[in-house]
N, CA, C and O of each residue as an XYZ file, in Angstrom:
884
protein
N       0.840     -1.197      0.000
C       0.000      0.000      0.000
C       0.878      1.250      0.000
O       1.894      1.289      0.694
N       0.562      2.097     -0.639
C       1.041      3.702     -0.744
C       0.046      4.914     -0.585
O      -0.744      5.307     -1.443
N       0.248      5.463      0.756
C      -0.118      6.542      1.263
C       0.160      7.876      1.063
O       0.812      8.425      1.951
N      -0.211      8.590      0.020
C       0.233     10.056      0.002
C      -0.265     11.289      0.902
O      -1.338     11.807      0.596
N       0.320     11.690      1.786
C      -0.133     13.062      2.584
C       0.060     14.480      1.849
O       1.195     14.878      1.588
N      -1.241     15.329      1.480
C      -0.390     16.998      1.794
C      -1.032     17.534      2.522
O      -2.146     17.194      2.921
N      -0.460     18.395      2.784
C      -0.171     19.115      4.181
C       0.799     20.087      3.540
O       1.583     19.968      2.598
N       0.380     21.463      4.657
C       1.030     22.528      4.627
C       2.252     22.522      5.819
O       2.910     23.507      6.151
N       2.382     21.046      6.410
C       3.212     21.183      7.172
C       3.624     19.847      7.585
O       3.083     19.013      8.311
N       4.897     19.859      6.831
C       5.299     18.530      6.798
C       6.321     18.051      7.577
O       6.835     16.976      7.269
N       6.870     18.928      8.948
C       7.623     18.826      9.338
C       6.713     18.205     10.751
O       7.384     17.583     11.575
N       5.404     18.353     10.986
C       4.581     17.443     11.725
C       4.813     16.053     11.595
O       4.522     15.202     12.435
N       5.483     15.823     10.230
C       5.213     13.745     10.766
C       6.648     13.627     10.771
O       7.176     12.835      9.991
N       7.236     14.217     11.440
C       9.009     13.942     11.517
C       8.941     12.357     12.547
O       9.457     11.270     12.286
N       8.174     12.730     13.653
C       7.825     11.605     15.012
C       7.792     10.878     14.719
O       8.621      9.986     14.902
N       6.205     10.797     13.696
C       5.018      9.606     13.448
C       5.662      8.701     12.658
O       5.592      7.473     12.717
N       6.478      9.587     11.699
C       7.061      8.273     10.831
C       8.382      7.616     11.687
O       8.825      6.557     11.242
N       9.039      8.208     12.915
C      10.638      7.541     12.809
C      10.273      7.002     13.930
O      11.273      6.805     14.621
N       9.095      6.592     14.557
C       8.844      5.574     15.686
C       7.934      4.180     15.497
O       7.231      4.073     14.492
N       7.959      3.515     16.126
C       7.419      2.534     16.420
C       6.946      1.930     15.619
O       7.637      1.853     14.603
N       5.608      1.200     15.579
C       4.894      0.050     14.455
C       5.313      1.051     13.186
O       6.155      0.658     12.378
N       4.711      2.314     13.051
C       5.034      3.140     11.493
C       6.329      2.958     11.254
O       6.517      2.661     10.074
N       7.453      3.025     11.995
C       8.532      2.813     11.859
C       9.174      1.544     11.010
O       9.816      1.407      9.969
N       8.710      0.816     11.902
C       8.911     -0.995     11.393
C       8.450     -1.253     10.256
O       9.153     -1.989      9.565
N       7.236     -0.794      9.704
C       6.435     -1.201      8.746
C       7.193     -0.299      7.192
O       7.307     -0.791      6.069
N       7.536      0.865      7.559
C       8.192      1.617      6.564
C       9.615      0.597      6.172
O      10.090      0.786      5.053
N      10.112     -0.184      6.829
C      11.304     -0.393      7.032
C      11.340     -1.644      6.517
O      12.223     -1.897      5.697
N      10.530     -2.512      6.842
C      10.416     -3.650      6.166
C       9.502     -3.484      4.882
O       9.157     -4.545      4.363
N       9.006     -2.170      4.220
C       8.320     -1.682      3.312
C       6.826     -2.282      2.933
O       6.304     -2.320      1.819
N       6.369     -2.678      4.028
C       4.641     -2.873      4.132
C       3.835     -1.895      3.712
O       2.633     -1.995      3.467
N       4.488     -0.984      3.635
C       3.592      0.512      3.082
C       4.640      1.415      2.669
O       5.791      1.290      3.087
N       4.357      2.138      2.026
C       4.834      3.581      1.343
C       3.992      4.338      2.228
O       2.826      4.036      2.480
N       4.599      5.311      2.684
C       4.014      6.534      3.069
C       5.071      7.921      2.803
O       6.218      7.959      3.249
N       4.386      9.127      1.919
C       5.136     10.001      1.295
C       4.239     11.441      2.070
O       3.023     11.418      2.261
N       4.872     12.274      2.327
C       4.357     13.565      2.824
C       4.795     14.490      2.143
O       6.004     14.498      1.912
N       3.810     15.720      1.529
C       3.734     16.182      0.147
C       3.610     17.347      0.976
O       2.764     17.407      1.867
N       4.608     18.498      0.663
C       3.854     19.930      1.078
C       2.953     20.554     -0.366
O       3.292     20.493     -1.548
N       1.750     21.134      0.228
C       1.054     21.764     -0.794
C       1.724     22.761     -1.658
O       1.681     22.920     -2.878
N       2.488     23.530     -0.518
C       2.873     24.633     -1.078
C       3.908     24.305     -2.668
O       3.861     24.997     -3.684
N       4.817     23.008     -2.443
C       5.286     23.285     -3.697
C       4.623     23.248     -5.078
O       5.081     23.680     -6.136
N       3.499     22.668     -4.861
C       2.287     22.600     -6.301
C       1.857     23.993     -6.453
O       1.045     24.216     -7.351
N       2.283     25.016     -5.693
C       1.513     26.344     -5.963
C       2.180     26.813     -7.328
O       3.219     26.318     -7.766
N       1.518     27.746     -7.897
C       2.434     28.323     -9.464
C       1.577     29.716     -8.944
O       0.802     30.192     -9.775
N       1.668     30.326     -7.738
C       2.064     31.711     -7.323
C       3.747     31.784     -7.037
O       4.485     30.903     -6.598
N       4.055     33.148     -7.450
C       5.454     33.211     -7.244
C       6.002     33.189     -5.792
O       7.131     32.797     -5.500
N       4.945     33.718     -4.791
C       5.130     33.726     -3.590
C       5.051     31.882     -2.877
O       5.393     31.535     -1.747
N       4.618     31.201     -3.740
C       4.022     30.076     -3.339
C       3.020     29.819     -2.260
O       2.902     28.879     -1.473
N       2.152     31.200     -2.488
C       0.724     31.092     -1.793
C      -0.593     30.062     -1.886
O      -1.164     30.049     -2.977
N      -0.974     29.438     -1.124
C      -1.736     28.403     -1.216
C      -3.396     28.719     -0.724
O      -4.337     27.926     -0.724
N      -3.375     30.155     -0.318
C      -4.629     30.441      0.611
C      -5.172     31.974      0.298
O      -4.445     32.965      0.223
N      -6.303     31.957      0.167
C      -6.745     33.553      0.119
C      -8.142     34.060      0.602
O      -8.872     33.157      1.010
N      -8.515     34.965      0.628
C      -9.508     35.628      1.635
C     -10.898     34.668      0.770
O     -11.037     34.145     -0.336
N     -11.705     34.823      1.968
C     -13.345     34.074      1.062
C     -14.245     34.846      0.506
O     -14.795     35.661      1.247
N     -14.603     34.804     -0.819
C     -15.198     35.676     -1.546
C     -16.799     35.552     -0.795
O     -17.445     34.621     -0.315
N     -16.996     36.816     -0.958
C     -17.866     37.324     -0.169
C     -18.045     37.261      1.613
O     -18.913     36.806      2.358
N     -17.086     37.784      1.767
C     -16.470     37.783      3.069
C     -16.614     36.801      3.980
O     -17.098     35.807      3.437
N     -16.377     36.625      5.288
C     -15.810     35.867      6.350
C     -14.377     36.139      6.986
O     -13.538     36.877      6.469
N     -14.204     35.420      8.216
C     -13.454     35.556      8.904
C     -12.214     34.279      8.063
O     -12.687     33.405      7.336
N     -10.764     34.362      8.291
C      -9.963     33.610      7.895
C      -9.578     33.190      6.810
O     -10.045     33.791      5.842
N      -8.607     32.031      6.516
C      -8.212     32.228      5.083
C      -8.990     30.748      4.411
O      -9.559     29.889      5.084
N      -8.863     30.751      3.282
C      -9.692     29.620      2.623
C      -8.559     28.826      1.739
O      -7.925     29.652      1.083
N      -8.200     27.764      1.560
C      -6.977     26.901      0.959
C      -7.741     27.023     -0.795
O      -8.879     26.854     -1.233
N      -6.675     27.326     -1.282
C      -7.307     27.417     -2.976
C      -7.072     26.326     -3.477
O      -6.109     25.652     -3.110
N      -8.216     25.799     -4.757
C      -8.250     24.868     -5.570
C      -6.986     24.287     -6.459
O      -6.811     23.108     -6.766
N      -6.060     25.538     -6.832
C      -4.766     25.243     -8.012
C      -4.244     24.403     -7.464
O      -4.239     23.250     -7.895
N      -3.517     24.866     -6.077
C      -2.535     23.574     -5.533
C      -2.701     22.434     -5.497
O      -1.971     21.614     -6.054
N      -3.821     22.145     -4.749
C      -4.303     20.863     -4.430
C      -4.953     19.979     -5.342
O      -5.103     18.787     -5.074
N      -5.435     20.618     -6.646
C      -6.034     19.630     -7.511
C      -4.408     19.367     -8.271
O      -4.070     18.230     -8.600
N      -3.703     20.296     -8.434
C      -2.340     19.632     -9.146
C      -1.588     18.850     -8.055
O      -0.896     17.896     -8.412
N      -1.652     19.109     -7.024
C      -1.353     17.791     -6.385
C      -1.529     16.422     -6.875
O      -0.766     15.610     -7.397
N      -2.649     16.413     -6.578
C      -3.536     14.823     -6.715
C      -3.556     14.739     -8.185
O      -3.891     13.646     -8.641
N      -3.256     15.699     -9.037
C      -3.290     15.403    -10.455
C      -1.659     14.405    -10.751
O      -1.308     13.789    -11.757
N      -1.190     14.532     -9.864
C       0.450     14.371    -10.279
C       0.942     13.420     -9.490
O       2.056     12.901     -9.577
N      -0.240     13.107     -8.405
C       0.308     11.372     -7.532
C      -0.778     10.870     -7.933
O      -0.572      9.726     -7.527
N      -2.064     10.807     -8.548
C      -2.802      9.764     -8.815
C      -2.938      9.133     -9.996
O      -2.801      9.677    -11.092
N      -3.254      7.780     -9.773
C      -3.420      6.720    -10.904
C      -4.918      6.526    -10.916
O      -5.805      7.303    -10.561
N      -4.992      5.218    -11.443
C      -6.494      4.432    -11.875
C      -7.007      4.185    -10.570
O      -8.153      4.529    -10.282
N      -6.339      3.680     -9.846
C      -6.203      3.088     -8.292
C      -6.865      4.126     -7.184
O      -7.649      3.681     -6.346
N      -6.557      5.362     -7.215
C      -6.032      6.393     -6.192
C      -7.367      6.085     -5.663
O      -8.256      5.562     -6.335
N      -7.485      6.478     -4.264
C      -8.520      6.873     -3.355
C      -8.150      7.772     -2.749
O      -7.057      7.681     -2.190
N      -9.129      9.283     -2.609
C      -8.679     10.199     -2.486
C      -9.310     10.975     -1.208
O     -10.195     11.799     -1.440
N      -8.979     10.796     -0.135
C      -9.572     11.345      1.351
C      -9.450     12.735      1.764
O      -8.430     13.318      1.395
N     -10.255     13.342      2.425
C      -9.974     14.737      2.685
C     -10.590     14.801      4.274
O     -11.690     14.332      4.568
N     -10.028     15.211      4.871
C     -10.023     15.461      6.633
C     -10.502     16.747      7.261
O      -9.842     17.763      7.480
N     -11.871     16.494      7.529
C     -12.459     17.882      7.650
C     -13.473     17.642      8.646
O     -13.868     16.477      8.658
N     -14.104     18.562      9.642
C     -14.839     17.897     10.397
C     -16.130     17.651      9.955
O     -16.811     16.893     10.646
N     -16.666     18.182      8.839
C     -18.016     17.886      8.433
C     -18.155     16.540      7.643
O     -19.160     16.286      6.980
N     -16.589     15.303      7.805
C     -16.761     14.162      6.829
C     -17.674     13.409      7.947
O     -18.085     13.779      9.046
N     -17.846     12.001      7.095
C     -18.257     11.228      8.179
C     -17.562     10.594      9.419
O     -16.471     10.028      9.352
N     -18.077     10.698     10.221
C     -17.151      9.379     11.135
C     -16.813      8.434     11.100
O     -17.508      7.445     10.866
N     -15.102      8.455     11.422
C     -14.397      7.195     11.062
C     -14.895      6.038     11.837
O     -15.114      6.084     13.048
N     -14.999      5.392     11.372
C     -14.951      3.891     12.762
C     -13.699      2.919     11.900
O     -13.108      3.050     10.828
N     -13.677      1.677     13.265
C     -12.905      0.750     12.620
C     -12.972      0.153     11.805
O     -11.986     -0.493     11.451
N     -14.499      0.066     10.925
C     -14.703     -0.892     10.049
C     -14.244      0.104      8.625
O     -14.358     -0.344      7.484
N     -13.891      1.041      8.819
C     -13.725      1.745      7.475
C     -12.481      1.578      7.503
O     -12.103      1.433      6.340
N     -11.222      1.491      8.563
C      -9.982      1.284      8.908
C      -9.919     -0.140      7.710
O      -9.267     -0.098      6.667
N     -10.586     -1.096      8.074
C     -10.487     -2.298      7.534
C     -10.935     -2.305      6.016
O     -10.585     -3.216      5.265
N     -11.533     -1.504      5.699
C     -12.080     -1.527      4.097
C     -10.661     -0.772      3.184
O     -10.012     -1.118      2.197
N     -10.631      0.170      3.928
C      -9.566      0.941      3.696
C      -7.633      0.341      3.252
O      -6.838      0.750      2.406
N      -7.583     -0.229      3.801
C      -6.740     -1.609      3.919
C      -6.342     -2.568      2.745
O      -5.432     -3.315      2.387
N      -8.137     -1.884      2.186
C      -8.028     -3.376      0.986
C      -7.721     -2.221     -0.878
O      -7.955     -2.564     -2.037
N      -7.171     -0.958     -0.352
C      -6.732      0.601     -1.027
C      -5.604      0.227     -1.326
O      -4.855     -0.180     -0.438
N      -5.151      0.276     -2.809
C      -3.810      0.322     -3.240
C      -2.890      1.461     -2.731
O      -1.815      1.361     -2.140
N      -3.775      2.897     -3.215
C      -3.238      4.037     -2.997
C      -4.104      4.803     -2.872
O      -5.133      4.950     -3.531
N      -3.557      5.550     -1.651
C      -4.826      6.591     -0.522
C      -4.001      7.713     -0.978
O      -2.791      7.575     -1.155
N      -4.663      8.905     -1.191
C      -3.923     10.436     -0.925
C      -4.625     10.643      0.207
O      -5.371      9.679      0.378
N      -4.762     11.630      1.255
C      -4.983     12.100      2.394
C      -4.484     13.568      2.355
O      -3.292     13.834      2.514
N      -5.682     14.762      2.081
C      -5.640     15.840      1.931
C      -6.405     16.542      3.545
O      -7.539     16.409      4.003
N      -4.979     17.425      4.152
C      -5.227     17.578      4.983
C      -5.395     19.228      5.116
O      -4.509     19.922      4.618
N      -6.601     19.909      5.830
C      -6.952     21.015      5.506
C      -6.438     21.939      6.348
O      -5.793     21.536      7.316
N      -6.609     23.201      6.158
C      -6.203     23.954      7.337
C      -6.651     25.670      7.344
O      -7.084     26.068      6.262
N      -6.584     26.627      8.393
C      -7.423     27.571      8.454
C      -8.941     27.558      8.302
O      -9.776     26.996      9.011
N      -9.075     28.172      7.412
C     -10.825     27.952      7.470
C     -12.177     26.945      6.169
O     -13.335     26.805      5.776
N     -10.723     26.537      6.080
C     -11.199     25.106      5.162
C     -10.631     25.510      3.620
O      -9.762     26.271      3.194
N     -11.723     24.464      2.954
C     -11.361     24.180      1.675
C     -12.072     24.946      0.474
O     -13.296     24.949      0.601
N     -11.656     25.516     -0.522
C     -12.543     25.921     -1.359
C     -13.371     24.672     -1.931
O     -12.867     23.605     -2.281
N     -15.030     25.068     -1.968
C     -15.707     23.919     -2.180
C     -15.454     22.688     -3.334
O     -15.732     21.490     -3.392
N     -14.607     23.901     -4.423
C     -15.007     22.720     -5.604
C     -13.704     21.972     -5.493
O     -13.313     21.339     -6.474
N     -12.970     21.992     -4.338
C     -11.360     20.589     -3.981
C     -12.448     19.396     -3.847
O     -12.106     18.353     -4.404
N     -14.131     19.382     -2.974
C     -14.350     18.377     -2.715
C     -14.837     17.566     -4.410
O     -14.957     16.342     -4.472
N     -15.038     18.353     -5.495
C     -15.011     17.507     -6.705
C     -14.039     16.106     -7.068
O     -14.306     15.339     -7.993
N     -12.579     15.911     -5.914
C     -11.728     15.523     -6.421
C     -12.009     14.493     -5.310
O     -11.359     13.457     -5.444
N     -12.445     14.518     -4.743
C     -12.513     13.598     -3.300
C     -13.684     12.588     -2.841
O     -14.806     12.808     -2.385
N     -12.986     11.387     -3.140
C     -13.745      9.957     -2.394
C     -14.384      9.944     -1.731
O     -15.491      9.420     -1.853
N     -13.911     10.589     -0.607
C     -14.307     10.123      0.603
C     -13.910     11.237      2.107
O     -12.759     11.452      2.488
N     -15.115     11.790      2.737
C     -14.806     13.133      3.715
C     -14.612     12.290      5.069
O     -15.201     11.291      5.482
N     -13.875     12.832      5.450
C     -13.470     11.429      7.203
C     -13.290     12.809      8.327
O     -12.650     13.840      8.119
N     -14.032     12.454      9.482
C     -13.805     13.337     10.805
C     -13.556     12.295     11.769
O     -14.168     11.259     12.032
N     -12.561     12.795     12.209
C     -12.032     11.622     13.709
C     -13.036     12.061     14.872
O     -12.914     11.254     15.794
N     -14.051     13.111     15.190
C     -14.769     13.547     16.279
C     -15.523     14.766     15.918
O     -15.404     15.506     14.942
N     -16.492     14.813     17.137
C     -16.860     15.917     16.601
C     -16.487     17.196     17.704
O     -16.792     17.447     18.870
N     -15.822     17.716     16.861
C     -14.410     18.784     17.270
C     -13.352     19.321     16.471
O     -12.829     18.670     15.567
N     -13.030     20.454     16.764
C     -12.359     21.109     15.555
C     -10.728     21.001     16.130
O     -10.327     21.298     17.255
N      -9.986     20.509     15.041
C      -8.655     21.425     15.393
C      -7.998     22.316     14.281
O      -8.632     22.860     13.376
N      -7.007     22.370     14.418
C      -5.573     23.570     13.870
C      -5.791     23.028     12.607
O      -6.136     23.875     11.783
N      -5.682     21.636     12.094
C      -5.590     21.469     10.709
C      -5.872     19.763     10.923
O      -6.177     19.142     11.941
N      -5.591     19.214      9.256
C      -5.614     17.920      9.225
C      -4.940     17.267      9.556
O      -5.345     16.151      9.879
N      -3.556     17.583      9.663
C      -2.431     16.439     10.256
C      -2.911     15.638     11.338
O      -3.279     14.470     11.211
N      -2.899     16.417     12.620
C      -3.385     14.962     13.907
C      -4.322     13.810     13.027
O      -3.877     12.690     12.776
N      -5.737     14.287     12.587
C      -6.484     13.198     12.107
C      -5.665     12.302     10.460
O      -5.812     11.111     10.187
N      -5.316     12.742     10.105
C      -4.318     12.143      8.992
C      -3.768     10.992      9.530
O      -3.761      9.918      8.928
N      -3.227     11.195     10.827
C      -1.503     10.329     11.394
C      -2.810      9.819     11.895
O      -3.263      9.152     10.965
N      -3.602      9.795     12.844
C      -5.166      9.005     13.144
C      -4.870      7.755     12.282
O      -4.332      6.678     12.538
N      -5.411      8.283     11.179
C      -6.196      7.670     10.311
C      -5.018      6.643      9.535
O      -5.492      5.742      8.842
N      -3.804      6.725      9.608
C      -2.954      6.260      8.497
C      -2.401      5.115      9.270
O      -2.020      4.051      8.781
N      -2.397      5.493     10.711
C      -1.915      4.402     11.963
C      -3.065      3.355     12.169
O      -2.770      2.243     12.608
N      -4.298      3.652     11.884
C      -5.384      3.238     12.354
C      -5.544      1.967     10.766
O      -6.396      1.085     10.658
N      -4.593      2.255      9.898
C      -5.043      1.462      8.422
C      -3.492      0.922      8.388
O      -3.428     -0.191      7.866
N      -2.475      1.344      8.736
C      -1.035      0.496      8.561
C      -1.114     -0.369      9.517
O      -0.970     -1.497      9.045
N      -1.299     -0.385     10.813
C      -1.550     -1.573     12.027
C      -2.384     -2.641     11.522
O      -2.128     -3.722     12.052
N      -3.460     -2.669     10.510
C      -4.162     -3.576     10.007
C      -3.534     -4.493      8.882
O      -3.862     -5.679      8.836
N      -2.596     -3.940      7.935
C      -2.309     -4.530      6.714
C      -1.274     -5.860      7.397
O      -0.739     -5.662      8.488
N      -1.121     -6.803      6.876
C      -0.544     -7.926      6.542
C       0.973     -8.249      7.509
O       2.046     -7.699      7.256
N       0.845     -8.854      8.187
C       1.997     -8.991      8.898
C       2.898     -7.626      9.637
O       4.093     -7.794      9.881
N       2.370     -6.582      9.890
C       2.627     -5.166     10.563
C       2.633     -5.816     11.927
O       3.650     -6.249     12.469
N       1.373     -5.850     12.457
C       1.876     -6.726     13.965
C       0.888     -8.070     13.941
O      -0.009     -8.210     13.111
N       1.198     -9.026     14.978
C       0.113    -10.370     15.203
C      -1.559     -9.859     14.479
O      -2.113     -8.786     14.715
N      -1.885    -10.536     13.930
C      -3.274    -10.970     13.683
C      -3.834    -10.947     14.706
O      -4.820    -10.259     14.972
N      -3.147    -11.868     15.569
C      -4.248    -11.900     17.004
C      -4.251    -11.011     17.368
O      -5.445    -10.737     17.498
N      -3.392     -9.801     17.852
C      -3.095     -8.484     18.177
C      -4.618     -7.204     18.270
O      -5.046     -6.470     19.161
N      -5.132     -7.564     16.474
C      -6.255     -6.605     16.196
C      -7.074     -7.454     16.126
O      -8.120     -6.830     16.301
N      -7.382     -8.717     15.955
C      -8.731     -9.580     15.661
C      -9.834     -9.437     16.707
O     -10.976     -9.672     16.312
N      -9.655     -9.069     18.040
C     -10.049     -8.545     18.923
C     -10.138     -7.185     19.572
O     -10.641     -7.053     20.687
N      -9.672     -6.217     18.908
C      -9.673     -5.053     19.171
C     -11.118     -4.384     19.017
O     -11.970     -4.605     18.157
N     -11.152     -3.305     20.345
C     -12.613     -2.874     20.437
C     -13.156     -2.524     19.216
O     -12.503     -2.120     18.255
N     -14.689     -2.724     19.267
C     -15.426     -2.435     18.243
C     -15.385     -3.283     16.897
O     -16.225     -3.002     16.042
N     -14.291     -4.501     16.596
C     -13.903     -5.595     15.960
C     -15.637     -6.116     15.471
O     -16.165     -6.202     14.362
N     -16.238     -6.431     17.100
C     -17.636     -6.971     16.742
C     -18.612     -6.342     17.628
O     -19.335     -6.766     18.530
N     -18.422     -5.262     17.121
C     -19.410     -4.193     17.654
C     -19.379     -3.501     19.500
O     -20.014     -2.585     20.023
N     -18.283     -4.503     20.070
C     -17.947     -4.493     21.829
C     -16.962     -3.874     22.092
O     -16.029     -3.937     21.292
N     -16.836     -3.114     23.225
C     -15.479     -2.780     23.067
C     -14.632     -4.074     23.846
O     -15.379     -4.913     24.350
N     -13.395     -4.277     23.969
C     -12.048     -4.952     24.418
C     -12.573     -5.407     25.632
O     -13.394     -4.907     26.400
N     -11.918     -6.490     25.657
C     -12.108     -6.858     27.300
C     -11.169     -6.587     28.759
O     -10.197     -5.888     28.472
N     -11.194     -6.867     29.896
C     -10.046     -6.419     30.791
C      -8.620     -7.510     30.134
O      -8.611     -8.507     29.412
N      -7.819     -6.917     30.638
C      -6.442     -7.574     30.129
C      -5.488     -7.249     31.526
O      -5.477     -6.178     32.133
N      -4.593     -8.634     31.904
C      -3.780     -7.959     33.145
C      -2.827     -8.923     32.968
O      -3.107    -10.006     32.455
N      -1.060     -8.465     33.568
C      -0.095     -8.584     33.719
C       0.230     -9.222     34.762
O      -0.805     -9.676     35.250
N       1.395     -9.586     35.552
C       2.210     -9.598     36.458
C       2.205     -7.976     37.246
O       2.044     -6.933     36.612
N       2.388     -8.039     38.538
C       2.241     -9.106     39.381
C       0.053     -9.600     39.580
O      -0.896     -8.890     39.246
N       0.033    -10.701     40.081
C      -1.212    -11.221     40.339
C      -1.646    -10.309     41.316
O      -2.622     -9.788     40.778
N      -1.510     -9.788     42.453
C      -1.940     -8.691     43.590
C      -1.033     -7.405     43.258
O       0.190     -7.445     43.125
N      -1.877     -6.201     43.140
C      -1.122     -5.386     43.180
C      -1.658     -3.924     43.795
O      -2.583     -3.349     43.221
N      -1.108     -3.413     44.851
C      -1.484     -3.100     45.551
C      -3.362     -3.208     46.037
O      -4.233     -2.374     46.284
N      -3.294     -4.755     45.980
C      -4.847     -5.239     46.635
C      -5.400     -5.400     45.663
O      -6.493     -5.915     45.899
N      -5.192     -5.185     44.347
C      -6.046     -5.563     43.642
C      -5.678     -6.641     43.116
O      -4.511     -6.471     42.764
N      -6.153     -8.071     42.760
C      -6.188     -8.979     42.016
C      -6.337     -9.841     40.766
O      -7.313    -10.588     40.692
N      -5.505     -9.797     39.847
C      -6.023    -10.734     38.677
C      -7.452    -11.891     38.619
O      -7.516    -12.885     39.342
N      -8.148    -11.636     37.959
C      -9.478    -12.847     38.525
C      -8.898    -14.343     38.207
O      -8.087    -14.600     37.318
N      -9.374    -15.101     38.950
C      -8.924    -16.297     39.141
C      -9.037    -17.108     38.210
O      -8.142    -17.904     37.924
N     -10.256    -17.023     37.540
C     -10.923    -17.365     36.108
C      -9.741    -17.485     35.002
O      -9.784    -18.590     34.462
N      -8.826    -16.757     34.574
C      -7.867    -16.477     34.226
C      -6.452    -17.306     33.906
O      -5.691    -17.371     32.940
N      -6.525    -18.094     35.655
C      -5.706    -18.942     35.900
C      -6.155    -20.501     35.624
O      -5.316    -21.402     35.661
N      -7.450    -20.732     35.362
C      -8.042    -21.581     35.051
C      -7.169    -22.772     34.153
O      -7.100    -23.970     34.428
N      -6.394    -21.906     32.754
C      -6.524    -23.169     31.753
C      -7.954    -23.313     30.918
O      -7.945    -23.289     29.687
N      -8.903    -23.429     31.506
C      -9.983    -23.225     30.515
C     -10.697    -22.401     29.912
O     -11.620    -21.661     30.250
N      -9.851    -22.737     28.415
C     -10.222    -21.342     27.402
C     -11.782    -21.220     27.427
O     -12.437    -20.184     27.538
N     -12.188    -22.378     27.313
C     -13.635    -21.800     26.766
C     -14.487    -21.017     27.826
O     -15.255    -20.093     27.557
N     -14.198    -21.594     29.229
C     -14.702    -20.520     30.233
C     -13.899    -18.951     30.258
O     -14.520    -17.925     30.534
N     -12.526    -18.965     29.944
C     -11.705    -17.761     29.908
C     -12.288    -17.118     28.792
O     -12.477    -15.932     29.061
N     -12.844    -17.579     27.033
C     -13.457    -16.907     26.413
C     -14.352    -16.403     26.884
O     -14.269    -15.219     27.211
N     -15.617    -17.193     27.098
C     -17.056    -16.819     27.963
C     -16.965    -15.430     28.956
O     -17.656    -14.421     28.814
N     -15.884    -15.668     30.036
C     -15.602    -14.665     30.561
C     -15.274    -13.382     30.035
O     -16.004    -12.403     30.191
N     -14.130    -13.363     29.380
C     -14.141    -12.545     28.204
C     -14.893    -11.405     27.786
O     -14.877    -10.191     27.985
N     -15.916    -12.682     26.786
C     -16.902    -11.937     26.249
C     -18.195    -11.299     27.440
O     -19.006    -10.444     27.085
N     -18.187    -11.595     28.139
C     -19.357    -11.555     28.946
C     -18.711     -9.545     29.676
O     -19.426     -8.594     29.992
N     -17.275     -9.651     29.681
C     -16.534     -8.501     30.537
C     -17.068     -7.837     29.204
O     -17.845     -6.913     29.445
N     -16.797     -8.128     27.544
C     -17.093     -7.004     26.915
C     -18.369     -6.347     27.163
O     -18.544     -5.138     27.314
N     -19.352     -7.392     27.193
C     -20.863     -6.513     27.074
C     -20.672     -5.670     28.354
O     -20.596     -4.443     28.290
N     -20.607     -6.265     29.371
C     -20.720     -5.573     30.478
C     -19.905     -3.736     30.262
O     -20.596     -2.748     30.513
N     -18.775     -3.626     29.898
C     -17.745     -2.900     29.712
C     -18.650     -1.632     28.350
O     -18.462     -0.420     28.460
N     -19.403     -2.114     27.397
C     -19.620     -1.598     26.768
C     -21.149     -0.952     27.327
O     -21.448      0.233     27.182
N     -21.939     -1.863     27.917
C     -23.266     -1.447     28.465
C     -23.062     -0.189     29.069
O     -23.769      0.805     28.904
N     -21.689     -0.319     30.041
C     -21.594      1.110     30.924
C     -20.543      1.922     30.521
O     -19.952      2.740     31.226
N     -20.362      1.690     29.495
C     -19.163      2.815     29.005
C     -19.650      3.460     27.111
O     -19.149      4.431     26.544
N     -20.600      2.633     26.626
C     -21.402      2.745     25.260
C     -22.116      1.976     25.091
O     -21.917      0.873     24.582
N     -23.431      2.574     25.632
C     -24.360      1.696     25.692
C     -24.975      1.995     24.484
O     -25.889      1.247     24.137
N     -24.581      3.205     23.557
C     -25.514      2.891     22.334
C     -24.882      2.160     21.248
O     -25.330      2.201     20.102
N     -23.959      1.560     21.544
C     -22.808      0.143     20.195
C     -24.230     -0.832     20.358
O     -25.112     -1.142     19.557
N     -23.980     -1.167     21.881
C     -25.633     -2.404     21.823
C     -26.567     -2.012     21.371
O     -27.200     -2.866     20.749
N     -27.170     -0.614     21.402
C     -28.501     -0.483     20.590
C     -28.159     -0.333     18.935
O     -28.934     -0.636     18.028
N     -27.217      0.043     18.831
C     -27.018     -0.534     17.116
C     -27.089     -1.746     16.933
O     -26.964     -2.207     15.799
């Protein structure tokens, strides 16, 4: 898989890319992931990417030139083309997993006071990580790109995500370590059993419970 980012600020995924699972996965080349500043697609001499909103408003508005020659110049037949804004839909995990099955994602990440309308002509698919605003698209980008590289093919155990909340509609169950008492509190005994199928049962029984009082509307879906 190959992930293209732009962004007006590309010195944000310096972290995301030189740590951990993203790290590994770049390295053993499970994914391409490329971070594109907008600004160099501009053909202003200043390499301006943003300008006031016709017929007024507060802030600046990201212009159409850059960004459609962007995506004009990394996409193929293939491309799927995302844009990160809070009015997309909400992500869940099951789109993580569809997503997965994407040769090549661009991921257009916005910023100031959005997008001139006709960028969304070019775009698949609108994604909001919450409902809440921030500074720009990057945080939900690195969201969203961690949330679809952890899934692909040997990145980490299978078993790892096959159970991960919301997998089947529940969230996760309790999970515990060493030591067995710790300060008074106890590992359940159930646990120590040996018997999976009661340790599943248990399990599953901690998810509903866990989800009833922490999202109780997953069960009414």
């Amino acid at each position: 898989m190959k992930i293209d980012i732009l962004t007006l600020f590309p010195n944000m995924y310096t972290g995301f890319l030189s740590e951990s699972i993203i790290k590994r996965a770049l390295e053993r080349k499970q994914v391409e992931i490329n971070i594109h500043d907008i600004r160099d697609y501009s053909k202003d001499p200043h390499k301006r990417v943003d300008d006031y909103s016709i017929g007024g408003g507060a802030g600046m508005v990201l212009m159409p030139q850059p960004i459609f020659d962007a995506v004009d110049a990394l996409k193929d037949e293939d491309t799927y083309v995302i844009m990160m804004t809070p009015q997309g839909v909400p992500y869940k995990q099951k789109m993580a997993y569809n997503l997965t099955k994407k040769s090549h994602i661009i991921i257009i990440c916005g910023h100031y006071e959005g997008f001139d309308e006709r960028i969304r002509s070019i775009v698949d698919l609108e994604l909001s990580i919450g409902d809440y605003v921030l500074t720009g698209g990057e945080l939900p980008s690195m969201v969203v790109t961690d949330s679809i590289v952890r899934l692909l093919d040997g990145v980490i155990e299978e078993e790892s995500h096959e159970f991960d909340s919301f997998n089947d509609g529940l969230l996760d169950y309790p999970v515990y370590t060493k030591p067995n008492n710790f300060r008074g509190m106890e590992v359940p005994e159930i646990l120590f059993s040996g018997h999976h199928e009661n340790i599943n049962k248990w399990r599953h029984d901690e998810q509903v419970k866990r989800t009833q009082e922490r999202r109780p509307d997953l069960l009414d879906k």
